[in-house]
C-alpha positions in Angstrom: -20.2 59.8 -4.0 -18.7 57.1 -1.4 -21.7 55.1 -1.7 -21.9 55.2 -5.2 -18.3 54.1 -6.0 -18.8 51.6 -3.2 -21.7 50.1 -5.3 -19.8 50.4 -8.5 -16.9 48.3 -7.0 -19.3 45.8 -5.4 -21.2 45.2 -8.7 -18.0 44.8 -10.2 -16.7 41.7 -8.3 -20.0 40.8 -7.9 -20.3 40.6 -11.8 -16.6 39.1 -11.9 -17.5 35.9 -9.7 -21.0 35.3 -11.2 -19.1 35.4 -14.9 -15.8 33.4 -13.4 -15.9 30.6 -15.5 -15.4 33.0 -18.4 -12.6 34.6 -17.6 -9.3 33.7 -19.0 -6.5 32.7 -17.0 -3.3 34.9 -18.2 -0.6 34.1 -16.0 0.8 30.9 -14.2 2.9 31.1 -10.8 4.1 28.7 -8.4 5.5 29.3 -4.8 7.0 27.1 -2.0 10.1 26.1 -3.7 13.3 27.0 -2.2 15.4 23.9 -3.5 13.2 21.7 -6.0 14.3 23.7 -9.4 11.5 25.5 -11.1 11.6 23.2 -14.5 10.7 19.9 -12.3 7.5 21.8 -11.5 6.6 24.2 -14.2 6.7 20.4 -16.8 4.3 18.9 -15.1 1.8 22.1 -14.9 -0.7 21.4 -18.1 -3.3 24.1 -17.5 -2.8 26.8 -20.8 -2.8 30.8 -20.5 -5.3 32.9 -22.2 -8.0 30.0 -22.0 -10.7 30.0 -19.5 -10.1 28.5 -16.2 -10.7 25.0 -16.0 -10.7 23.7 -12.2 -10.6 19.6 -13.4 -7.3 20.9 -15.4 -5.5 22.5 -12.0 -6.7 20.0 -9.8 -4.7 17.3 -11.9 -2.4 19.6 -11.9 -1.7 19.4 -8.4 -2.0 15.7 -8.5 1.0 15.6 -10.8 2.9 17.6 -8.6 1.7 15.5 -5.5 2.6 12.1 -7.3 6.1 13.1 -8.0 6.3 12.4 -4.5 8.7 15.2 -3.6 6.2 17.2 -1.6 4.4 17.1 1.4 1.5 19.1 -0.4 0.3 21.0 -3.0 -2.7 23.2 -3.0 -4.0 25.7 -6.2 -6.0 28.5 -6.2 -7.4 31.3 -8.9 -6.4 34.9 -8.5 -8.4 37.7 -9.5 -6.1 40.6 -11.5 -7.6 43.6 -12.3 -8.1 43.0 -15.7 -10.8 40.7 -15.0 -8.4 37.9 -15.9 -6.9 35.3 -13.4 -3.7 34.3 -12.2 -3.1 30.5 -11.5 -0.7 30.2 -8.3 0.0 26.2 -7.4 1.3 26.8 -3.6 3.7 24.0 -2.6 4.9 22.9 0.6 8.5 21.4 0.5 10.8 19.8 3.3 14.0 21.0 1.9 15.8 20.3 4.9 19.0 17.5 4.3 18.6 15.4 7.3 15.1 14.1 7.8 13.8 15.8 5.0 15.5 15.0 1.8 17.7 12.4 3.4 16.6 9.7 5.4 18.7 7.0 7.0 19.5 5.3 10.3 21.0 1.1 11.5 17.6 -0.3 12.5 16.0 -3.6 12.8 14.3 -5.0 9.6 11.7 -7.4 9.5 10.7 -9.6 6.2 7.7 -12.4 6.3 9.9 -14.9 4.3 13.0 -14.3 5.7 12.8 -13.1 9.0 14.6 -10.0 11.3 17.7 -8.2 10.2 20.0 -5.6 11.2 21.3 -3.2 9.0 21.3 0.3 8.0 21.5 2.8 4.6 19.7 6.1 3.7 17.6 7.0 0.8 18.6 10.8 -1.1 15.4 12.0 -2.6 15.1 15.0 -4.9 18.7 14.9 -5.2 20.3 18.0 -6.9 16.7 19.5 -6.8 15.7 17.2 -10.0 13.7 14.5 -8.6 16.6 12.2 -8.9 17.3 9.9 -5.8 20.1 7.8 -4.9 19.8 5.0 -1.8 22.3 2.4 -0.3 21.7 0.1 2.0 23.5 -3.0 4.2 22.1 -5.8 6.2 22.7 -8.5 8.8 20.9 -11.5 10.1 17.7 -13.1 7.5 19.3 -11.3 4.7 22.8 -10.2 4.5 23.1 -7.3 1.7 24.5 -4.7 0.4 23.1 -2.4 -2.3 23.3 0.9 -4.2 20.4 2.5 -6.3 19.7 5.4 -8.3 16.4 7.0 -10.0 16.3 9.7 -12.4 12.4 9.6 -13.6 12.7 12.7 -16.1 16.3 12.3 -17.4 15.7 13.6 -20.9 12.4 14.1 -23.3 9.1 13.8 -22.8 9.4 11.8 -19.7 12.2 9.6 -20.3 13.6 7.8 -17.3 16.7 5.7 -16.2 17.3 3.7 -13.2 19.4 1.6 -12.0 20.3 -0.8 -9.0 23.6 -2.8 -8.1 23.2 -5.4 -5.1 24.9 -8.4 -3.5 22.7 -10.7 -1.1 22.8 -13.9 1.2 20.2 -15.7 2.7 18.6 -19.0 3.9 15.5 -20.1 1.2 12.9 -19.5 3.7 11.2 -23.0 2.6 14.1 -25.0 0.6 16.8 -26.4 2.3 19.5 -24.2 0.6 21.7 -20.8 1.3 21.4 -18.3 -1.7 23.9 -15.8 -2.9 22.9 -13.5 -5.4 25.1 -10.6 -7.5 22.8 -8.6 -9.6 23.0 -5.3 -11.5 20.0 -3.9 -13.4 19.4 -1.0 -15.6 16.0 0.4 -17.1 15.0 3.1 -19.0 11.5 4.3 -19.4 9.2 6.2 -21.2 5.9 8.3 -20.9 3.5 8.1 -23.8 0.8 11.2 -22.6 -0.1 11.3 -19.6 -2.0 7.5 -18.8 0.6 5.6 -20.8 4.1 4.3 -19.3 6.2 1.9 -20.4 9.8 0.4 -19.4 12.4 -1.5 -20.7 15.3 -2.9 -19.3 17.7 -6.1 -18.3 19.8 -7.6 -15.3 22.5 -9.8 -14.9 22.8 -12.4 -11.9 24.7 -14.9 -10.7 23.2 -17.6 -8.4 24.6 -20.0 -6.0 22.3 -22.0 -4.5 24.1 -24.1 -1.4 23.5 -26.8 -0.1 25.0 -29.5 2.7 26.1 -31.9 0.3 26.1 -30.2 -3.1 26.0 -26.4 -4.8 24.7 -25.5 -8.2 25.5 -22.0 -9.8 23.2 -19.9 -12.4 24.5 -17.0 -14.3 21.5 -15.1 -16.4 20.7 -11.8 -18.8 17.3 -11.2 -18.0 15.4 -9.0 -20.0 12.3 -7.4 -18.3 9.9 -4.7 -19.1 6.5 -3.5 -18.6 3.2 -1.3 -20.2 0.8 0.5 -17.9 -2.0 2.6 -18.5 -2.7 4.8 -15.3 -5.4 6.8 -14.6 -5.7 7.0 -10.6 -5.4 10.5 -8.9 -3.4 10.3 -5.9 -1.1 7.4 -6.3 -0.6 6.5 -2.3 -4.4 6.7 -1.7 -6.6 6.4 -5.1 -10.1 7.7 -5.0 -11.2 7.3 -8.9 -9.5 5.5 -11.6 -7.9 2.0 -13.3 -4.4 0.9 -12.9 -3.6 -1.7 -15.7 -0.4 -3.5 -16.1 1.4 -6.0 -17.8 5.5 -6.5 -17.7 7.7 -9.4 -18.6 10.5 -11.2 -16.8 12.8 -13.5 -18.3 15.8 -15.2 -17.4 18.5 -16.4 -20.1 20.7 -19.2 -18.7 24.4 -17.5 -20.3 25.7 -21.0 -19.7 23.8 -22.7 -21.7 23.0 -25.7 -19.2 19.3 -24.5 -17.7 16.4 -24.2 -20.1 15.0 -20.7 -20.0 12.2 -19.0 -18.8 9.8 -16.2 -19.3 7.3 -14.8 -16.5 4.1 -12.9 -17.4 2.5 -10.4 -14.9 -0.7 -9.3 -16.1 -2.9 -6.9 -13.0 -5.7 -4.6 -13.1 -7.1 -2.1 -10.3 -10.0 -0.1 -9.7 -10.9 2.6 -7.5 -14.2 4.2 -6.8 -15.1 6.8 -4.0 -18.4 5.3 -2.4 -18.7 9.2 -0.4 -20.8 11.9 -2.2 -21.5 13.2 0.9 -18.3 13.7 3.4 -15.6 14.7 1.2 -12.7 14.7 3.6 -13.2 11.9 4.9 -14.4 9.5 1.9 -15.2 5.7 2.0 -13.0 4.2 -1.0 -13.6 1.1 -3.0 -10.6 -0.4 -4.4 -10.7 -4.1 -6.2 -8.7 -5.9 -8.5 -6.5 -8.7 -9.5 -3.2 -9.7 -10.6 -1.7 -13.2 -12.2 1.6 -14.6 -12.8 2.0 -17.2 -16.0 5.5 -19.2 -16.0 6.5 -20.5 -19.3 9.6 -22.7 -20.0 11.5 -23.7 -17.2 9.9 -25.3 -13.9 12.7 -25.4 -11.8 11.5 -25.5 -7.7 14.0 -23.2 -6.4 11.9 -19.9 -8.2 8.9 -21.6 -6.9 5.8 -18.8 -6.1 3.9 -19.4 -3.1 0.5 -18.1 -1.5 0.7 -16.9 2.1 1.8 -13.5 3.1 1.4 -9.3 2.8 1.6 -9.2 -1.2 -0.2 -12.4 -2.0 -3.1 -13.3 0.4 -3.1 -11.7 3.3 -4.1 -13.7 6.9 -1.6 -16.7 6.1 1.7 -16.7 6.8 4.9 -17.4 4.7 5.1 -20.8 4.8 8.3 -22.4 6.2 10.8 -25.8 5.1 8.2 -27.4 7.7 5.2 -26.3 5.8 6.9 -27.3 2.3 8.3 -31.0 3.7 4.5 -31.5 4.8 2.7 -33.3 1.6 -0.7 -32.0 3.1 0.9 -28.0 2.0 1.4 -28.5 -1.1 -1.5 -26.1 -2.4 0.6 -23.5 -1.5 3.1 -23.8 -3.8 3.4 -23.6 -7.6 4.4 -21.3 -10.8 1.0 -20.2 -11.8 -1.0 -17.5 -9.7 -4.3 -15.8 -9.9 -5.2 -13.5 -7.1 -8.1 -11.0 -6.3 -8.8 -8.7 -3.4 -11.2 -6.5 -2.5 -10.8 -3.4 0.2 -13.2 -1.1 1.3 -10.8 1.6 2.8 -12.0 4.6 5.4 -10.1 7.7 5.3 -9.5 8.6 9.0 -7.1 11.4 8.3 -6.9 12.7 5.3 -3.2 13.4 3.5 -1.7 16.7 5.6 1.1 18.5 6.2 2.8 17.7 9.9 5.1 20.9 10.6 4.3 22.0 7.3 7.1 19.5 6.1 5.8 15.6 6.3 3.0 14.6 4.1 0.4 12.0 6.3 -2.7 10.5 6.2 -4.4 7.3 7.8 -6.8 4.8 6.2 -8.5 1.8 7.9 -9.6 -0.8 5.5 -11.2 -4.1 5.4 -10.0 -6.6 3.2 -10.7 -9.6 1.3 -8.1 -12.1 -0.9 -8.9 -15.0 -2.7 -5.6 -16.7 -4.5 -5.4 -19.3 -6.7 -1.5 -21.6 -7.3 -1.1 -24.5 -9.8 2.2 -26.3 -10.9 1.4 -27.0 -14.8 -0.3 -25.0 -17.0 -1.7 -21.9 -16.1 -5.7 -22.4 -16.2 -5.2 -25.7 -13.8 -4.7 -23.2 -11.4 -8.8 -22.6 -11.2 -9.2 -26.0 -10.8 -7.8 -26.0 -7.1 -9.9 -24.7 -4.2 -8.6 -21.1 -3.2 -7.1 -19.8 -0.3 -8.7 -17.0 1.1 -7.8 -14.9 3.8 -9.5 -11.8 5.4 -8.8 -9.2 8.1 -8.2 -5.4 9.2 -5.4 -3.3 7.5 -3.6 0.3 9.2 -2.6 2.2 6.0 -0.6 5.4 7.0 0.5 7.6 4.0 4.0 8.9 4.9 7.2 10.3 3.2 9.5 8.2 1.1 7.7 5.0 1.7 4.3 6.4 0.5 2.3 3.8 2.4 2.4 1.3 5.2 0.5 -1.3 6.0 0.0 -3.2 9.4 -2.6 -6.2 8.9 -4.2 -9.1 10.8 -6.1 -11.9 9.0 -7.5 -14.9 9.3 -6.9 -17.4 6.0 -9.4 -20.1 5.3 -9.1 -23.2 3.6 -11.6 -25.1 2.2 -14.7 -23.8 4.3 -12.4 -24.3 7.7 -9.8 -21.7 9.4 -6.7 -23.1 8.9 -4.2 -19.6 9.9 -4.0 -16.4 11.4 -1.2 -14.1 10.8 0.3 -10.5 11.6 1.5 -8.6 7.8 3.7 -5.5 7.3 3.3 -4.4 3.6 4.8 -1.5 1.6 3.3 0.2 -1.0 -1.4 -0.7 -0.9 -1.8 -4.4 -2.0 -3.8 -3.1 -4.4 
């Protein structure tokens, strides 16, 4: 009789994993939580009850969750009920400690290519309230003297409707024009999500200028209206293994006085990302490659100039200096026009984990490639100067709050010939 029922119950389950993919899923759970609330979660779950379970559907799912950035991981799994149905459980691991978890702050040393070291401190509050929100300050002494206060709320009403924010106050040498800067800005923006691919974002800021110099001082007060469309379709966000990124936003900047002509910057970019591993799974060779220009229409005025040479441009060259800039021979570098591609063929070493089951971190090693293009008139001359390229070894550790960091050494050529060599610390992947 034991070995009969035994038989009937292994025929059973036997019949319920062969037949799986027909089963329906009829309930939806998630666990982990102790702080985030349960709406932040539950809105960006998109897998339906009482439909059969669809594993591409729960694994972007988890992605969702992961790229809210709030988490130091997310993992899914199907659940068989008795009923020869499934339950859907999403289990999350959150750091809902204050101090080193959702806050983060400390007075450390700050180092910027075009500007140099800096002392300051400030913090960052993330997930603030339990609602995604976060709220960061932050003060500094030496390159850059600032102080500033931001806020985020990326879900504030709606389908995705966003609002953030940012006050700050800045002083600083012009790393390559003989002037001091002072600078009083506030922005505000509000966004939008159109499905999930589409996002869009409108906003403005207001800023005063002072640009200093020995003998003289000129002062620029503008409303600058800026905005921006992307259609997204990467997985992971910090570390992309399929997808496009596309983007274009707008910058603009409205002389209030009335005594500078105006101006209007367009950004155009484009990414994609392939996994070149069908193999090794955990430990995949990515492809990422793509491009990015800046147009500058109206006016041409030297002190906004854009330059080639550092960790978000072309890697392996170094910012240049007021030395590089008073030197004739450098004047490829500089310009209002830009046209850059790179190329980077990344190796996952670790893959994203839990540390302590409360950080989120992973570690890439990538080779790299950029080729960038400047020009000072119109925007197709730019093709008509030889590029620099630079090319070299990047260190790309996924962590919490800064997503990604990058430590890089390259080598930047010029016309067929060497011509620098230079150490880059990047936030955020180039590409």
């Amino acid at each position: 009789m034991f070995s009969f029922k035994f038989f009937g119950l292994a025929l059973a389950i036997s019949t319920h994993l062969l037949l799986s993919q027909n089963f329906f899923v009829s309930e939806i759970t998630h666990s982990g939580n102790s702080f985030t609330k349960d709406y932040v979660i539950t809105r960006e779950i998109q897998h339906p009850i009482n439909v059969p379970l669809d594993s591409s559907i729960a694994i972007q799912d988890r992605n969702r969750l992961i790229n809210l950035g709030i988490f130091a991981e997310v993992k899914w799994k199907a659940v068989p009920l008795e009923d020869f149905s499934y339950r859907l459980e999403y289990q999350i691991i959150e750091n809902s400690k204050f101090f080193g978890g959702r806050f983060i702050g400390a007075a450390l040393p700050a180092y910027e290519e075009d500007l140099g070291w800096s002392f300051g401190g400030g913090g960052q509050l993330r997930n603030f309230r339990g609602r995604n929100e976060s709220i960061g300050f932050a003060f500094s002494r030496g390159g850059r003297n600032t102080f500033g206060f931001q806020f985020s709320n990326p879900w504030i009403s709606g389908d995705h409707v966003s609002l953030d924010g940012d006050l700050a106050i800045m002083d600083y040498s012009h790393p390559f024009l003989a002037y001091d800067i002072q600078i009083n800005t506030v922005e505000l923006n509000s966004g939008r999500y159109f499905g999930d691919k589409i996002k869009t974002s409108i906003g403005f800021e207001l800023e005063d200028w002072n640009f200093i110099a020995s003998d003289s001082s000129s002062n620029y007060q503008y409303f600058a209206p800026q905005g921006f469309f992307v259609y997204d379709t990467r997985d992971i966000y910090s570390n992309p293994t399929k997808g496009i990124l596309f983007r274009q936003s707008f910058y603009s900047r409205l002389d209030l006085k009335k005594e500078n002509e105006n101006n209007f910057t367009w950004f155009q970019s484009i990414g994609f990302y392939q996994n070149l591993t069908k193999t090794n799974k955990s430990n995949p060779l990515l492809l990422a490659f793509g491009f990015k220009s800046k147009t500058n229409f109206g006016s041409k005025d030297m002190r906004f100039q854009s330059v080639l040479g550092e960790a978000n441009t072309v890697r392996g060259w170094s910012y240049p200096s007021r030395v590089d800039f008073a030197n004739e021979k450098n004047s490829y570098r500089f310009g209002y026009h830009t046209f850059i591609t790179s190329i980077e063929l990344r190796k996952v070493v670790v893959p994203r984990m839990p540390i302590d089951d409360l950080y989120e971190f992973g570690f890439n090693i990538a080779y790299f490639i950029d080729v960038g293009y400047i020009g000072k008139n119109d925007f197709f001359d730019v093709f008509k100067e030889d590029p620099l390229v630079g090319t070299g070894i990047s260190l790309q550790f996924q962590l919490p709050f800064v997503s990604v960091i990058r430590l890089e050494y390259g080598f930047g050529f010029y016309k067929n010939k060497l011509s620098d060599k230079s150490f880059h610390i990047g936030i955020s992947n180039k590409i």
